[in-house]
C-alpha positions in Angstrom: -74.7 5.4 -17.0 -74.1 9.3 -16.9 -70.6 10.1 -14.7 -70.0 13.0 -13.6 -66.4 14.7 -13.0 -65.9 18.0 -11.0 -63.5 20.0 -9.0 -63.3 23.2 -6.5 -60.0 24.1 -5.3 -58.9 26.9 -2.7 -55.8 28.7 -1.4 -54.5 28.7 2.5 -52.3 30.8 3.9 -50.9 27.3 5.9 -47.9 25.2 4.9 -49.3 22.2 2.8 -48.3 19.7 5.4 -50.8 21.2 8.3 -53.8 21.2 6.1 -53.0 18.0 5.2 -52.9 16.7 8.8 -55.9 18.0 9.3 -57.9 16.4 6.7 -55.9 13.3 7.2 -57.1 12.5 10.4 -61.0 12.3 9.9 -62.2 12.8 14.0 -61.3 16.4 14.0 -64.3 16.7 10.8 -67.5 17.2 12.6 -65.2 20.6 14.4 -64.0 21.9 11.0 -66.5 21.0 8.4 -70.2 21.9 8.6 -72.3 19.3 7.0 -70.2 16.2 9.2 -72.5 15.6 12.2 -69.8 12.5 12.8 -67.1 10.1 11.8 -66.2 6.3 13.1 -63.0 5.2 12.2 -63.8 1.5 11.3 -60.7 0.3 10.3 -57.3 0.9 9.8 -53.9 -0.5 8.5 -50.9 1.7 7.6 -52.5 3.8 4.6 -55.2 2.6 3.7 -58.3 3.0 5.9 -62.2 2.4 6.5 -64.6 5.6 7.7 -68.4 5.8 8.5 -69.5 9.6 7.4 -72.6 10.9 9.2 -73.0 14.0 7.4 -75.9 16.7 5.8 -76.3 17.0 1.8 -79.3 19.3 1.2 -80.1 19.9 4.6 -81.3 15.8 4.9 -79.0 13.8 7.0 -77.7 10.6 5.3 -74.5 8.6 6.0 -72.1 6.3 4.7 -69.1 4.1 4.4 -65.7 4.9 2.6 -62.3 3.5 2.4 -59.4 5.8 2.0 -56.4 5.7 1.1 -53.7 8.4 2.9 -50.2 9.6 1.1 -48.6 11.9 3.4 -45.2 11.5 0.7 -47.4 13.0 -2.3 -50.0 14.8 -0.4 -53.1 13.3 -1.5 -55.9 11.4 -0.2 -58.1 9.4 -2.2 -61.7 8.1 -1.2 -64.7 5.6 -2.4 -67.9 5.0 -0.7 -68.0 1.2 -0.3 -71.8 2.0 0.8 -73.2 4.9 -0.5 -76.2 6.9 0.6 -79.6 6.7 -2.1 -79.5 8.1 -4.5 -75.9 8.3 -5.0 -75.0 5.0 -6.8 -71.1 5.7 -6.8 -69.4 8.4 -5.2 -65.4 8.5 -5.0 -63.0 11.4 -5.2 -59.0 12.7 -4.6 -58.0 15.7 -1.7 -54.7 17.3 -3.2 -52.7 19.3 -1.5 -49.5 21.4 -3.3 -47.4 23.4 -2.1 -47.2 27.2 -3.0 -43.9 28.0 -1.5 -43.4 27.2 2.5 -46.5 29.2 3.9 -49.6 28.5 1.2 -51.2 25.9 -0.6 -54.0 25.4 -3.0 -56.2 22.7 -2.1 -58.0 20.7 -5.1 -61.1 18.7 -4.1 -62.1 16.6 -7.4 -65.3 14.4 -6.9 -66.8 11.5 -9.5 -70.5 10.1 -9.2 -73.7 8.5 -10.4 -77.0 8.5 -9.5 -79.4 5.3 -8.9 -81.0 4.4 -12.2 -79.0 7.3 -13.8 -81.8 9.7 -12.7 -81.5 13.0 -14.6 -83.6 14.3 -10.8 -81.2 12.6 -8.7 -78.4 13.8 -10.6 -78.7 17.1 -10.2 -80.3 16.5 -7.1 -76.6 14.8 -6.2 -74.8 17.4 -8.1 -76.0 20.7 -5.8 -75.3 18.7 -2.8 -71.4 18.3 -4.2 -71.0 22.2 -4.8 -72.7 23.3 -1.7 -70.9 21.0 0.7 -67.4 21.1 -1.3 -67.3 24.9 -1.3 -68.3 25.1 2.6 -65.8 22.5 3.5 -63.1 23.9 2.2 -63.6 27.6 3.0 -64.2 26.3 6.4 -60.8 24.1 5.9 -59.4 27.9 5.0 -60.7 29.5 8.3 -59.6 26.8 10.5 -56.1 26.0 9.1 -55.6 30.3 9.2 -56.6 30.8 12.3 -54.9 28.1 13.8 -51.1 29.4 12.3 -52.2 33.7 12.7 -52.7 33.1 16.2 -53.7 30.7 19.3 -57.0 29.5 19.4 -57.3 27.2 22.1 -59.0 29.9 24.1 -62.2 30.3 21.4 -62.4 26.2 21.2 -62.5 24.5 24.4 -63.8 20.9 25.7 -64.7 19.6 29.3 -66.9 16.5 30.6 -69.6 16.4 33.3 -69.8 12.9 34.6 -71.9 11.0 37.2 -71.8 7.7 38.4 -75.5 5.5 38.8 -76.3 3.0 40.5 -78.5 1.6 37.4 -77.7 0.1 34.0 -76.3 1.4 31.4 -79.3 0.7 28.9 -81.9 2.8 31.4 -79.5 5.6 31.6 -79.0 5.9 28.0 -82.7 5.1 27.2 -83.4 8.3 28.9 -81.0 10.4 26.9 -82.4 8.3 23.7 -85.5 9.7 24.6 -85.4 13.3 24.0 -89.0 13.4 22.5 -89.7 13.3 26.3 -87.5 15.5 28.1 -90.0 18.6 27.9 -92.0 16.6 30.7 -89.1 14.9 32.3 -86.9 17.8 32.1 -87.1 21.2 34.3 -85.4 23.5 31.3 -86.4 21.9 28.3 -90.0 23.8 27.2 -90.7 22.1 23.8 -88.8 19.2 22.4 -89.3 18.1 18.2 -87.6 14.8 17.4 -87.6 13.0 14.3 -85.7 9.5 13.5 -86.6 8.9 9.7 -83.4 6.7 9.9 -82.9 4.4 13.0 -80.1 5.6 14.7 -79.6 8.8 13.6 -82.2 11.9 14.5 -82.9 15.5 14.1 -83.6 17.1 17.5 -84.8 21.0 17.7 -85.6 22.0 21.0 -86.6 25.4 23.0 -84.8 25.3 26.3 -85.4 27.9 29.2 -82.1 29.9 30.6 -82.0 31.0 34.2 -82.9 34.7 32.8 -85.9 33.3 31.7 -85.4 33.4 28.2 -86.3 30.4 25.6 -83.7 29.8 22.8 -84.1 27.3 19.9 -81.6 24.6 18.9 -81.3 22.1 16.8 -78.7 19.2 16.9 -78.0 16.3 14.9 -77.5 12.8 16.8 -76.2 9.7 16.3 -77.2 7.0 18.1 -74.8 4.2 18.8 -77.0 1.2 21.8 -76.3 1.5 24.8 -73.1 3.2 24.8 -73.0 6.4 23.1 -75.1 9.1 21.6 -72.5 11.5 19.6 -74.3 15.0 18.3 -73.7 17.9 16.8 -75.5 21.0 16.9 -76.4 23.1 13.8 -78.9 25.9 15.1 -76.7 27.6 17.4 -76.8 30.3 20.4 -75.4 33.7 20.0 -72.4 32.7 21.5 -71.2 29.9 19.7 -70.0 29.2 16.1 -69.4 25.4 16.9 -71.0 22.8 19.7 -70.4 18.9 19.2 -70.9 16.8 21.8 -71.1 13.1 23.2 -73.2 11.4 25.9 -71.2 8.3 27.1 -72.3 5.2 29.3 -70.1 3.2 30.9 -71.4 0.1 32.9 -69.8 -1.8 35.5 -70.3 -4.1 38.4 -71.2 -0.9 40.7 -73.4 0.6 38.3 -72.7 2.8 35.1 -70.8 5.9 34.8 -72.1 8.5 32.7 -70.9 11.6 30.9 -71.6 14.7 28.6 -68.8 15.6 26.9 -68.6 19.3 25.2 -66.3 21.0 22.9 -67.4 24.5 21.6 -65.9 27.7 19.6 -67.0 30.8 20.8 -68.2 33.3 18.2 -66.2 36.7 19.4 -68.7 38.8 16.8 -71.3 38.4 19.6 -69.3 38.9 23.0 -70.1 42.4 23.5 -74.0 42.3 22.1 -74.9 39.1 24.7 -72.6 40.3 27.8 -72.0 43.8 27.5 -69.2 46.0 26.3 -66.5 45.1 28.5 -66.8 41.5 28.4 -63.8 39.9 27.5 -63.1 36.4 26.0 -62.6 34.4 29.3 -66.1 36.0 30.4 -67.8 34.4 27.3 -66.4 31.2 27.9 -67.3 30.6 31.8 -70.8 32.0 30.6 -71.1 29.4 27.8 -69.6 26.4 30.1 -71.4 27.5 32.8 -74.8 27.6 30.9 -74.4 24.0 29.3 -72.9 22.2 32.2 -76.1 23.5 34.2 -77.9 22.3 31.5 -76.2 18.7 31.2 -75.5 18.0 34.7 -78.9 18.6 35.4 -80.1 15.9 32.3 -77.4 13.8 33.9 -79.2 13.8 37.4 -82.5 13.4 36.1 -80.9 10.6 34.3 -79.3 9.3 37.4 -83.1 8.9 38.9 -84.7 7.6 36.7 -82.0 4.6 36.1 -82.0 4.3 39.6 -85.5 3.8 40.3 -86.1 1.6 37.5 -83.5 -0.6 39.3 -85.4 -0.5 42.8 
């Protein structure tokens, strides 16, 4: 069997204890990295701990299981899929994080693997999926960690929640988000909807959805599908306005009825402020624009959502 070894390393500008923060705790990864659509944290007990990865290798979407285990003391993390994605047949590695004086670090991230049937295709099938999403993990571990300690951030990332409660169950509610192959005739600002689910449970939505200007802009969002509680997503064709848009629909049933919810959380990409909303727009504009524009959009999912769960019950 043919094992590979190989290693990419970067410097921050960040004291070695921030960035490793940030890769220690693994549901901030779908905000910082681009390939993770989304992370479960299965288990967990002291250092040691058990993570389901939904991520991208080669544009496909695959996921997996890993255990990890965390050393804040020496600054490393190691990791080993327990349940690897085809055709990986082993995949572990090591984060390391040292020091280079009290404001930098280099970051080493070594990876180990196999391929099914030690493949010579799969191999290097395995091996450019290594480089491309090592090198665009950590230079986007770099441009997070950097901006975070040159200056605040909080106002280009932002979160907030729509919610509405329905007087239906929980499974109706959420079968109607499920079913995104069908919003273009159940939903007013959706024009064309493309949905594929070549695993079950997790799909590849792209969708052309009308603004109140008129105008039709393509997206395309990953989504992970968790019955009949939660559908977590993250999107990966983006408007002008935004470098970053995860997401999570949440359903909540109770003896009244089930409360739903759309949960947002979005960077705003400043490169584009003045081309979209004109030269004097400011930061604060961008982000009442962008808010404004997907709550309208999810509050009006939500109350077609609300219907339809609530007619099903009559």
């Amino acid at each position: 069997m043919t094992t590979r070894e190989v290693e990419h390393e970067i410097t921050i500008d960040a004291p070695a204890a921030a960035v490793y923060d940030l890769l220690a705790d693994v549901t901030h990864w779908p905000r910082i990295f681009p390939p993770t659509i989304h992370v479960d944290r299965l288990e967990t007990d002291g250092a040691e701990e058990r993570i389901r990865i939904w991520a991208t290798a080669n544009g496909q979407a695959k996921n997996w299981t890993s255990r990890r285990t965390l050393d804040p003391g020496r600054l490393t993390i190691t990791f080993r899929q327990e349940v690897p994605a085809p055709p990986v047949k082993h995949m572990g590695g090591t984060w390391i994080i040292e020091p280079l004086g009290a404001a930098a670090c280099s970051v080493r991230l070594l990876h180990d693997y196999s391929a099914l049937g030690d493949d010579p295709h799969d191999l290097l099938w395995i091996e450019r999926a290594v480089e491309k999403n090592s090198t665009s993990e950590l230079a986007a571990l770099k441009d997070n960690v950097e901006r975070v300690h040159a200056a605040d951030t909080e106002e280009l990332t932002f979160s907030f929640t729509d919610t509405v409660h329905i007087a239906g169950s929980a499974k109706d509610v959420f079968d109607f988000i499920n079913e995104a192959d069908r919003w273009a005739e159940r939903l007013p600002h959706v024009a064309v909807v493309r949905l594929t689910e070549d695993t079950p449970g997790l799909q590849e939505l792209e969708m052309d959805t009308r603004a109140k200007d008129g105008s039709v802009h393509t997206t395309k969002s990953y989504r992970v599908v968790f019955p009949h509680h939660k559908i977590a997503y993250k999107q990966v064709t983006l408007p002008a306005l935004m470098t970053l848009h995860t997401g999570e629909w949440t359903f909540v049933e109770s003896e009244d009825g089930t409360t739903a919810s759309s949960q947002h959380t979005v960077t705003l990409n400043t490169a584009n402020i003045a081309r979209i909303l004109g030269d004097e727009a400011t930061v604060a504009d961008a982000r009442a624009y962008v808010h404004t524009a997907l709550s309208t959009n999810s509050s009006a999912t939500l109350a077609h959502a609300k219907a339809h769960a609530e007619q099903k019950k009559a």
